[in-house]
C-alpha positions in Angstrom: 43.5 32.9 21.7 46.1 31.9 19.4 45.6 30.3 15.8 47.2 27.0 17.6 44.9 27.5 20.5 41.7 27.6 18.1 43.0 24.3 16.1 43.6 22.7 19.2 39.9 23.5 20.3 38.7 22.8 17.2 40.6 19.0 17.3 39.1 18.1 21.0 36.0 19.0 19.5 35.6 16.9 16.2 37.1 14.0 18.4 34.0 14.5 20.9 31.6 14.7 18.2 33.2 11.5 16.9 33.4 9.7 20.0 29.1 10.5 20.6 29.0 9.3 16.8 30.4 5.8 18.0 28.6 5.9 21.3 25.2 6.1 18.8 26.7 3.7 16.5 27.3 1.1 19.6 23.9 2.3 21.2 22.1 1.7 17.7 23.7 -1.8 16.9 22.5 -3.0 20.7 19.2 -1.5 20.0 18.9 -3.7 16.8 19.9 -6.7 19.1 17.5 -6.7 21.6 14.6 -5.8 18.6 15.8 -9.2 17.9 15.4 -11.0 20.9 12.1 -9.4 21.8 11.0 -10.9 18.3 12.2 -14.2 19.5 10.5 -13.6 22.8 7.6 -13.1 21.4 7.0 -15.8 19.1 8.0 -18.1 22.2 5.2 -16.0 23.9 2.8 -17.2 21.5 4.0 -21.0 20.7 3.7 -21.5 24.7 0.3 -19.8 24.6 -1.0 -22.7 21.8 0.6 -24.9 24.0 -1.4 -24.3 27.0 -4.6 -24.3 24.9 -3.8 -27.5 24.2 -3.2 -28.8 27.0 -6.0 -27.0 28.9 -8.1 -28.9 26.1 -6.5 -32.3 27.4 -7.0 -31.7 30.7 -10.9 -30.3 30.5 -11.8 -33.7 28.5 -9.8 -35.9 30.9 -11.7 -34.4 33.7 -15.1 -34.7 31.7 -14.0 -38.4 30.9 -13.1 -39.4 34.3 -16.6 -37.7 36.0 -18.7 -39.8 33.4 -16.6 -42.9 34.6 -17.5 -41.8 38.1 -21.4 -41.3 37.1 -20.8 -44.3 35.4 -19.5 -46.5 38.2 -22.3 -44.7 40.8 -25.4 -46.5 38.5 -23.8 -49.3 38.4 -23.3 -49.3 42.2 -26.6 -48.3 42.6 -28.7 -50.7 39.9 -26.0 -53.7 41.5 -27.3 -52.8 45.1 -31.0 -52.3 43.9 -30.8 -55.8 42.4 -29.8 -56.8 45.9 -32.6 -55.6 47.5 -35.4 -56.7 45.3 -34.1 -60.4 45.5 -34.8 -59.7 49.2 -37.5 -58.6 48.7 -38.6 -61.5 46.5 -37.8 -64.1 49.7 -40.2 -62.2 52.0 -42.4 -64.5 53.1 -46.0 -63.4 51.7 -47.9 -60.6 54.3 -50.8 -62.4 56.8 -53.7 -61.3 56.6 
């Protein structure tokens, strides 16, 4: 192989190497980009888990709140209906005997 044939060689070679140093340039600068979004990903991760602690708070004390209404509203159903029968009760004539 000629002198020329060795520097040609030599040329496609150092613009191969240079061409994989760009690819890892290009590869390295996208890597950095999605480290960044994951990061952003993340802390929305998080915020949306507070979130839903919060609202599973809100939703566990409006359940408590609306079954002590319900207990609530049964006694009064109850004593109110009680009430009813006792005043029956009360206009019984007296047992013979």
């Amino acid at each position: 192989m000629s002198v020329l044939g060795w520097a040609k060689t030599l040329y496609d070679l150092a613009q191969k190497v240079q061409a994989l140093f760009d690819r890892q340039e290009a590869a390295s600068k996208a890597l950095v980009k999605l480290e960044d979004k994951v990061r952003v990903l993340q802390l929305e991760v998080k915020r949306l888990k507070a979130r839903e602690e919060v609202l599973v708070a809100k939703a566990e004390a409006a359940a408590s709140a609306a079954a002590s209404a319900v207990a609530m509203q049964s006694t009064a159903d109850l004593a109110r209906r009680l009430g009813g029968i006792e005043a029956r009760v009360g206009r019984l004539p007296p047992p013979e005997g």
